[in-house]
N, CA, C and O atoms as CSV, one atom per row, in Angstrom:
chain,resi,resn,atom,element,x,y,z
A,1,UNK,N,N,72.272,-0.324,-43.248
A,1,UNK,CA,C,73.450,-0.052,-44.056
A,1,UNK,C,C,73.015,-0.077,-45.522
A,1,UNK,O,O,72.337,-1.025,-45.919
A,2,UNK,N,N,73.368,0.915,-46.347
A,2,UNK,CA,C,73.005,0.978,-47.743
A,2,UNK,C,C,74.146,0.314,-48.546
A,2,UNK,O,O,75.292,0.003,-48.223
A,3,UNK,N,N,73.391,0.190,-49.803
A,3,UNK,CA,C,74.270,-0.515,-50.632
A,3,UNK,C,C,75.562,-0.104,-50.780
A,3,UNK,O,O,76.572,-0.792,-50.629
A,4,UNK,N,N,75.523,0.529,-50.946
A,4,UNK,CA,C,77.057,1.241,-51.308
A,4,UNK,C,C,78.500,0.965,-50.046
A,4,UNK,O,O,79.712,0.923,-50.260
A,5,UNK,N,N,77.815,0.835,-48.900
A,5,UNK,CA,C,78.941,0.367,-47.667
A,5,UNK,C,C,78.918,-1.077,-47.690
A,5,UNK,O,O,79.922,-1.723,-47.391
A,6,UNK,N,N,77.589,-1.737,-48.103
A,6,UNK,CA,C,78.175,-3.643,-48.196
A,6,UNK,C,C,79.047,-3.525,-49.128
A,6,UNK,O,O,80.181,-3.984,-48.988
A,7,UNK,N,N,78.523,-2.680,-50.593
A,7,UNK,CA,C,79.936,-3.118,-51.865
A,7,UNK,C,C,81.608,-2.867,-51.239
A,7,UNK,O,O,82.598,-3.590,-51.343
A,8,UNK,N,N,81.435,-1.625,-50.615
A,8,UNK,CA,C,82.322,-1.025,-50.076
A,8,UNK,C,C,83.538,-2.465,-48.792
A,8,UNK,O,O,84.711,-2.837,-48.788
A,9,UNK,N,N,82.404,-2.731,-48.038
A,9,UNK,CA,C,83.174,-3.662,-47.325
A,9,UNK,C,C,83.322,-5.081,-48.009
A,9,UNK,O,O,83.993,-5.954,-47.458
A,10,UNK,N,N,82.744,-5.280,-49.109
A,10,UNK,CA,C,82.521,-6.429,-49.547
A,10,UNK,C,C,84.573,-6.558,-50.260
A,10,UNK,O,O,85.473,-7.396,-50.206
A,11,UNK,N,N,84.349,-4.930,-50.940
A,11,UNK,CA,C,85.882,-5.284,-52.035
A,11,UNK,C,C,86.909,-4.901,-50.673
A,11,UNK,O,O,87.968,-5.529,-50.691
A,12,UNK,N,N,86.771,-4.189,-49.794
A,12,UNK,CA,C,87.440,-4.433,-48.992
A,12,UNK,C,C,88.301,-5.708,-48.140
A,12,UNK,O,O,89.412,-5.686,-47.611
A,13,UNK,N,N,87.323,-6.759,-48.254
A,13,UNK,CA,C,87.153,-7.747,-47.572
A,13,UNK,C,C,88.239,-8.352,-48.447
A,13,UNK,O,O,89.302,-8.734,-47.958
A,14,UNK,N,N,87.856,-8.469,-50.255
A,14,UNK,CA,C,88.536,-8.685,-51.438
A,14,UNK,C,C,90.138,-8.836,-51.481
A,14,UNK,O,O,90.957,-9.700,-51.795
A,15,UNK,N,N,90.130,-7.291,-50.908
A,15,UNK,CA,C,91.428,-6.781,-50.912
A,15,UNK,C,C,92.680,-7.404,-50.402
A,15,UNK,O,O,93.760,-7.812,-50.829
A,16,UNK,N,N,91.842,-7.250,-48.982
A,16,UNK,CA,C,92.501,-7.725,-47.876
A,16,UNK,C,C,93.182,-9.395,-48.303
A,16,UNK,O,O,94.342,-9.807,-48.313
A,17,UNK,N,N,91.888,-10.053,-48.620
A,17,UNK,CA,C,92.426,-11.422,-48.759
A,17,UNK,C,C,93.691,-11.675,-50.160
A,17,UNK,O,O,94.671,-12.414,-50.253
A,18,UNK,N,N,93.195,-10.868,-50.901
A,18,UNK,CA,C,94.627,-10.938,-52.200
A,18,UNK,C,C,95.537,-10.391,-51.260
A,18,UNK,O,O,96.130,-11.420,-50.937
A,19,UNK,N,N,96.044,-9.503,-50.614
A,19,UNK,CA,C,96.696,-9.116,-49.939
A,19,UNK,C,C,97.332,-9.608,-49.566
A,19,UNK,O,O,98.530,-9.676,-49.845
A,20,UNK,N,N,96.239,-10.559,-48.152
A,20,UNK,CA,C,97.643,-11.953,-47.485
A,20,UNK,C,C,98.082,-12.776,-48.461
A,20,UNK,O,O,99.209,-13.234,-48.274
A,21,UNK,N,N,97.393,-13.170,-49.674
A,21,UNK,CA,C,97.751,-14.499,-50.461
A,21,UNK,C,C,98.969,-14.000,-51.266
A,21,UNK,O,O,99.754,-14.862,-51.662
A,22,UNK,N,N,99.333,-12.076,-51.694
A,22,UNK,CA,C,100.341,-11.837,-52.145
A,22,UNK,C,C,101.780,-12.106,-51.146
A,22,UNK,O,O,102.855,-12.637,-51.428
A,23,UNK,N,N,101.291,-11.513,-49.923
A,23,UNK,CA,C,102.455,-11.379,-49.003
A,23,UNK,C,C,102.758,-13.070,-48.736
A,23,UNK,O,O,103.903,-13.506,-48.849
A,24,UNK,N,N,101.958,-13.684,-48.484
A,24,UNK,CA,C,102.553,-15.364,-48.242
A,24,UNK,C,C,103.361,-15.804,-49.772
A,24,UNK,O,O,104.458,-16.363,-49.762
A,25,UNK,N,N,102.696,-15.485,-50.929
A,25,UNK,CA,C,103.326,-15.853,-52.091
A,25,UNK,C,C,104.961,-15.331,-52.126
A,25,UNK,O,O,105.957,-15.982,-52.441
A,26,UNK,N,N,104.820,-13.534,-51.565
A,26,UNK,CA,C,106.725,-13.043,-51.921
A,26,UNK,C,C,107.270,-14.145,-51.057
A,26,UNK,O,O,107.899,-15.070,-51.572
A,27,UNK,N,N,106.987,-14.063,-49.379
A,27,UNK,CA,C,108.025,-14.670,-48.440
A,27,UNK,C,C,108.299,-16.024,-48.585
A,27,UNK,O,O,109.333,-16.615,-48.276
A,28,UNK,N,N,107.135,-16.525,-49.153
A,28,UNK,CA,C,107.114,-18.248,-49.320
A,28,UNK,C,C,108.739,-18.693,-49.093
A,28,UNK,O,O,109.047,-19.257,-48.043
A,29,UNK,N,N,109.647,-18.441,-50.017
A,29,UNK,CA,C,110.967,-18.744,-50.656
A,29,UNK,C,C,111.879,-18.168,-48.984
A,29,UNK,O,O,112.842,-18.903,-48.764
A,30,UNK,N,N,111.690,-17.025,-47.881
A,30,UNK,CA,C,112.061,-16.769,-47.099
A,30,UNK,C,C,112.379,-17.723,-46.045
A,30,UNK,O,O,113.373,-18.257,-45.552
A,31,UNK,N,N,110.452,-17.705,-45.838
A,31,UNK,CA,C,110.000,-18.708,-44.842
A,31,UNK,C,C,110.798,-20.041,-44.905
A,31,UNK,O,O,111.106,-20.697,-43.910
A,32,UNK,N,N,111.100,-20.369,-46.207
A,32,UNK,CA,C,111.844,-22.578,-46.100
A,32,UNK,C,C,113.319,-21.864,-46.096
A,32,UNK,O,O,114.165,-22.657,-45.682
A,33,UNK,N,N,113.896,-20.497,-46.466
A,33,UNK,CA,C,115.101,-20.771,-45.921
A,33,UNK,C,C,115.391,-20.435,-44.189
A,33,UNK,O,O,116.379,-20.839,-43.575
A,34,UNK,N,N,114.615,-19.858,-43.786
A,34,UNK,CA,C,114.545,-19.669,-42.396
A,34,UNK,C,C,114.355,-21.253,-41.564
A,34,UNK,O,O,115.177,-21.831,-40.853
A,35,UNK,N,N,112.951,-21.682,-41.957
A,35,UNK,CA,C,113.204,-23.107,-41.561
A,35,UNK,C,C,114.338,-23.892,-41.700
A,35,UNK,O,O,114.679,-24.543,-40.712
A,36,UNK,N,N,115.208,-23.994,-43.045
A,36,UNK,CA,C,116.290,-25.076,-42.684
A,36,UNK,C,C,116.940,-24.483,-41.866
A,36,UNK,O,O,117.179,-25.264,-40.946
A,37,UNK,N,N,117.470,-23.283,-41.641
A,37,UNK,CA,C,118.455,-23.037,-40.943
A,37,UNK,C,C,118.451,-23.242,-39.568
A,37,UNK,O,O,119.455,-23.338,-38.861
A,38,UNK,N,N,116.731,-23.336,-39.036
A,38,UNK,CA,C,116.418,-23.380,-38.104
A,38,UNK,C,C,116.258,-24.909,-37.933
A,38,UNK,O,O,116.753,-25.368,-36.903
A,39,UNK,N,N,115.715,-25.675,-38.683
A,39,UNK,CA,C,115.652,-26.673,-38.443
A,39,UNK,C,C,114.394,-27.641,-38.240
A,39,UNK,O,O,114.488,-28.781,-37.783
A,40,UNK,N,N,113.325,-27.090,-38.602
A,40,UNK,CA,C,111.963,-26.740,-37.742
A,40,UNK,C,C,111.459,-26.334,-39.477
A,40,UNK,O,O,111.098,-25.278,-39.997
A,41,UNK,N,N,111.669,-27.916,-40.079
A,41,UNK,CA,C,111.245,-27.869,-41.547
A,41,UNK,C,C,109.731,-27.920,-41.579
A,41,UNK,O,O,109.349,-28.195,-40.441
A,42,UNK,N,N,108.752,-27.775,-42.376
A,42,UNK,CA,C,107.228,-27.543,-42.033
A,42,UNK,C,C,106.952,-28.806,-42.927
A,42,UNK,O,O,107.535,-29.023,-43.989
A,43,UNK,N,N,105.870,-29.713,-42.296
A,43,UNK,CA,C,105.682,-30.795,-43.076
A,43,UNK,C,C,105.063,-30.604,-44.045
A,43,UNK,O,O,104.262,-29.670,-44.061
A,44,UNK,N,N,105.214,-31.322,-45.017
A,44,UNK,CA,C,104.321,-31.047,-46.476
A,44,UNK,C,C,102.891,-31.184,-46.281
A,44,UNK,O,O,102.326,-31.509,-45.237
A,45,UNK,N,N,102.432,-30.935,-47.260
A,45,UNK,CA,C,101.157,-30.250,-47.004
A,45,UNK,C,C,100.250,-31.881,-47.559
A,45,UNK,O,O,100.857,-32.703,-48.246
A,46,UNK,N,N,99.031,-32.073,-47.197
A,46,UNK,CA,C,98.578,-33.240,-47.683
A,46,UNK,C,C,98.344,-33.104,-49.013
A,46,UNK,O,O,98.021,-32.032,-49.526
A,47,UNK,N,N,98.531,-34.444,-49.789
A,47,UNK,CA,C,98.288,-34.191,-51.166
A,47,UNK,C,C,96.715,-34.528,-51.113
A,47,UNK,O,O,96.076,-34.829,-50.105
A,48,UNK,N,N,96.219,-34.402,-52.489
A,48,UNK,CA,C,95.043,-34.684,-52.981
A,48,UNK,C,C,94.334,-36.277,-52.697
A,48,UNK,O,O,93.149,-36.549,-52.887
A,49,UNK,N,N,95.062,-36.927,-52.353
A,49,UNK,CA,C,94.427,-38.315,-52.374
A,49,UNK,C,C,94.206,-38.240,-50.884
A,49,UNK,O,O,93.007,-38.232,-50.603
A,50,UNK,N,N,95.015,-38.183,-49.858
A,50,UNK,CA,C,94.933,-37.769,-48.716
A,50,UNK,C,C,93.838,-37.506,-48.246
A,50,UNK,O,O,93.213,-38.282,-47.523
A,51,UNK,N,N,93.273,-35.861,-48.745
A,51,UNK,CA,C,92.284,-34.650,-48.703
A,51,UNK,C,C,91.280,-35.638,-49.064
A,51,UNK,O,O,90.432,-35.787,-48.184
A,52,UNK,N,N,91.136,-36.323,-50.054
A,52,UNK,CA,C,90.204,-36.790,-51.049
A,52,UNK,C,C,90.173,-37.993,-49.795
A,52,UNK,O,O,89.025,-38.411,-49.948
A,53,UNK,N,N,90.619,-38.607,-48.916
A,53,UNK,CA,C,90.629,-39.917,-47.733
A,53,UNK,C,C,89.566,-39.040,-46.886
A,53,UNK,O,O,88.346,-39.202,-46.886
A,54,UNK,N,N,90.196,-38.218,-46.271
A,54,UNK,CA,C,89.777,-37.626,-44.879
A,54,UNK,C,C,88.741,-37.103,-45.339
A,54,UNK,O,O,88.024,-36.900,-44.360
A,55,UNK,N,N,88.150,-36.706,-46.390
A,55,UNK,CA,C,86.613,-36.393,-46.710
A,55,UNK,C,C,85.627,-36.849,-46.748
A,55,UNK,O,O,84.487,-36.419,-46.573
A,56,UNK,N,N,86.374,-38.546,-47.189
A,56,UNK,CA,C,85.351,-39.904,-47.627
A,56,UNK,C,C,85.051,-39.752,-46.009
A,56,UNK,O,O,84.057,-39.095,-45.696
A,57,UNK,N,N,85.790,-40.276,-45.066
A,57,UNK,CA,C,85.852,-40.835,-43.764
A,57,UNK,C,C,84.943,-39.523,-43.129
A,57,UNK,O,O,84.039,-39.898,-42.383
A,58,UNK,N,N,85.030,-38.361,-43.279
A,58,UNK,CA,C,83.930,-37.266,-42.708
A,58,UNK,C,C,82.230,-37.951,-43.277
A,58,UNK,O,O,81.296,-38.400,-42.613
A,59,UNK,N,N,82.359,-37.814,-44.383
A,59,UNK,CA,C,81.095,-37.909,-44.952
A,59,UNK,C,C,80.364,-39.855,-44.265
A,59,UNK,O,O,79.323,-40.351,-43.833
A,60,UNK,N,N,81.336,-40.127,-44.492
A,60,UNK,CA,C,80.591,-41.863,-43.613
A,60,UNK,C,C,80.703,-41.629,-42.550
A,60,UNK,O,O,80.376,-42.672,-41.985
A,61,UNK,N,N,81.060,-40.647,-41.544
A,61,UNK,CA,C,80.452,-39.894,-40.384
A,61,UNK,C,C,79.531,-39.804,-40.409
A,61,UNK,O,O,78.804,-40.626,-39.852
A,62,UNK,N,N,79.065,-38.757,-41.069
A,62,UNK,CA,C,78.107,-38.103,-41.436
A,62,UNK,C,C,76.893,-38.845,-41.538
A,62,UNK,O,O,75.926,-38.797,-40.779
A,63,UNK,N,N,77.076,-39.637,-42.709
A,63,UNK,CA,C,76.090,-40.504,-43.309
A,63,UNK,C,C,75.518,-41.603,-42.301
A,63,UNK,O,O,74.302,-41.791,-42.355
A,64,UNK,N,N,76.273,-42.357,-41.377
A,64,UNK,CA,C,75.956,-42.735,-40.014
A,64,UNK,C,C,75.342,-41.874,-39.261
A,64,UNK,O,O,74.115,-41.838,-39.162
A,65,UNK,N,N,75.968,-41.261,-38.786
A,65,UNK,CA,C,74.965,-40.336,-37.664
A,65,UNK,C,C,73.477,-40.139,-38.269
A,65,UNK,O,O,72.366,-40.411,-37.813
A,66,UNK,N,N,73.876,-39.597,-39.391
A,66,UNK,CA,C,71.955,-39.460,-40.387
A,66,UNK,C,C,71.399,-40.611,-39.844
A,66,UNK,O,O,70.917,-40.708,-38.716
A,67,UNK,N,N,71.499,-41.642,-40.847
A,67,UNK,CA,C,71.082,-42.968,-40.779
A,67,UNK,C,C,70.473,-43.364,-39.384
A,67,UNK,O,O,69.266,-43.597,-39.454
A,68,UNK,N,N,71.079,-43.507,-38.021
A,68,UNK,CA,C,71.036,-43.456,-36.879
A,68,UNK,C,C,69.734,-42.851,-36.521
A,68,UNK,O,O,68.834,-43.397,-35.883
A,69,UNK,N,N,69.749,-41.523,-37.064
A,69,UNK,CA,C,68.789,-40.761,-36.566
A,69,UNK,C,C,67.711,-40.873,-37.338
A,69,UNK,O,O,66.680,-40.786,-36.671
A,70,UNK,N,N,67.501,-41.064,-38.710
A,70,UNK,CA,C,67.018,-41.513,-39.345
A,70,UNK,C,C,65.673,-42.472,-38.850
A,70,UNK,O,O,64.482,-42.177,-38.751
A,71,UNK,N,N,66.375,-43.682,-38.599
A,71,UNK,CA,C,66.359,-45.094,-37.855
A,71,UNK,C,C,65.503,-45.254,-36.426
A,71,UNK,O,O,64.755,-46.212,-36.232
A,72,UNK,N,N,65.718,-44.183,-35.449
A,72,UNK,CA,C,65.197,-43.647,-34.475
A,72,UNK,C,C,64.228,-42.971,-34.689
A,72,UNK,O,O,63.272,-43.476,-34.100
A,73,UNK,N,N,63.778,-41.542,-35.549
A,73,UNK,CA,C,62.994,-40.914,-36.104
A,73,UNK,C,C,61.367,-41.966,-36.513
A,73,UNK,O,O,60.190,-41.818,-36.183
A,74,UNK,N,N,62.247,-43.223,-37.549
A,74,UNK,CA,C,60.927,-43.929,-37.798
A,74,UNK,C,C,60.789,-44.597,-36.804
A,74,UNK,O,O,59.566,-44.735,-36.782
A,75,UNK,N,N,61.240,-45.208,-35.805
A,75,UNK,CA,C,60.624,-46.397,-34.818
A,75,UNK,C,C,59.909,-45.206,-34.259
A,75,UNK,O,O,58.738,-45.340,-34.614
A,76,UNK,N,N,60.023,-44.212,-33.625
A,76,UNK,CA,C,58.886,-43.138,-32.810
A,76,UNK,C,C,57.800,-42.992,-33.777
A,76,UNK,O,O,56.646,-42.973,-33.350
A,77,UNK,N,N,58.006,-42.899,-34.888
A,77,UNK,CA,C,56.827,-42.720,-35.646
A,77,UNK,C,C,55.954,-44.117,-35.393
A,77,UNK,O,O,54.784,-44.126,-35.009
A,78,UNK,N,N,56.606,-45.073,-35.630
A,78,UNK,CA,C,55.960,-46.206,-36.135
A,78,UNK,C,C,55.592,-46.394,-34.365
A,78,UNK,O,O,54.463,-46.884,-34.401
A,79,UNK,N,N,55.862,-46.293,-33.319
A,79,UNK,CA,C,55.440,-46.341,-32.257
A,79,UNK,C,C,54.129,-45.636,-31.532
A,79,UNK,O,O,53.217,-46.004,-30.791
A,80,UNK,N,N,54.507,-44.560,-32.092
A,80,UNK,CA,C,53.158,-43.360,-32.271
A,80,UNK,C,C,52.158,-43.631,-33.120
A,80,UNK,O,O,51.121,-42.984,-32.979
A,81,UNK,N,N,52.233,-44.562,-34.103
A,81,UNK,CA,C,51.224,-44.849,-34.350
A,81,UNK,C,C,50.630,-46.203,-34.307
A,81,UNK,O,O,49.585,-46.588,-34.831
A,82,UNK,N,N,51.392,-46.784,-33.667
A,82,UNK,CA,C,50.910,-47.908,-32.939
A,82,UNK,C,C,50.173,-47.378,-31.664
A,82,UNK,O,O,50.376,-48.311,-30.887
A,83,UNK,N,N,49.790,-46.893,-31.303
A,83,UNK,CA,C,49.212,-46.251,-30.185
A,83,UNK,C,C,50.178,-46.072,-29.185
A,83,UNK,O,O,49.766,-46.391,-28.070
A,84,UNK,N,N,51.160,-45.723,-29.222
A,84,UNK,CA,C,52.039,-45.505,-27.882
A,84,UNK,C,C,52.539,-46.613,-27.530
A,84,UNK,O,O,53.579,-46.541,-26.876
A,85,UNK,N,N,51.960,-48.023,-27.849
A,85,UNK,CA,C,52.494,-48.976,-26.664
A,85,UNK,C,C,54.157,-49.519,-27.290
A,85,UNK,O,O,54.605,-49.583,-28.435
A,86,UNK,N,N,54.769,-49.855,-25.908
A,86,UNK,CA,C,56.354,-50.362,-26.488
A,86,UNK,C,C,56.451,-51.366,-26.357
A,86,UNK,O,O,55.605,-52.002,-25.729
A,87,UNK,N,N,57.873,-52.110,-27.071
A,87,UNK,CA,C,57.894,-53.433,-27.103
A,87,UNK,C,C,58.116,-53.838,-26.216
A,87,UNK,O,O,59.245,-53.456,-25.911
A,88,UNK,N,N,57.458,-54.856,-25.020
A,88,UNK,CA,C,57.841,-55.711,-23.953
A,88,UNK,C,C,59.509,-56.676,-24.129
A,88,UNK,O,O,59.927,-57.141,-25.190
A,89,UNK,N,N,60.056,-56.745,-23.061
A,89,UNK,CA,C,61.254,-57.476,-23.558
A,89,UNK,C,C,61.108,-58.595,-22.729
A,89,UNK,O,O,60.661,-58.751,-21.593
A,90,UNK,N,N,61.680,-59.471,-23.728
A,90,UNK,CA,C,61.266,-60.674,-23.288
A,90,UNK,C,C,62.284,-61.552,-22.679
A,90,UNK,O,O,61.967,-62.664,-22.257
């Protein structure tokens, strides 16, 4: 594919997405009067401190699992170069 069809699909791609973000922006004001009437109000959206929680709590996921593996990574090393042998349990 030559340049000219990536630019091509690239502003396409562009488009499209201003597109939905216009059409959600007109109806926005539709959509919450349809909900009250219906009843079937949409919960608010998380605020920033929230977002800013559930990120910490991903990343100390994260940072565990590393660590873990980490942790494992050196005892094989340090085992391997102990000549192979493992610790007897006592």
């Amino acid at each position: 594919m030559n340049a000219h069809f990536k630019d091509a699909w690239y502003y396409l791609k562009r488009a499209g997405q201003h597109l939905k973000a216009g059409v959600e922006k007109e109806l926005r004001p539709v959509e919450a009067r349809v909900r009250r009437r219906v009843g079937r109000e949409r919960e608010p959206e998380p605020g920033r401190f929230d977002k800013a929680r559930s990120e910490l709590k991903e990343a100390e996921k994260r940072a565990e699992e590393e660590a873990k593996e980490a942790f494992e990574t050196a005892k094989e090393r340090v085992r391997k170069y102990r000549g192979g042998r493992k610790k007897k349990a006592a």
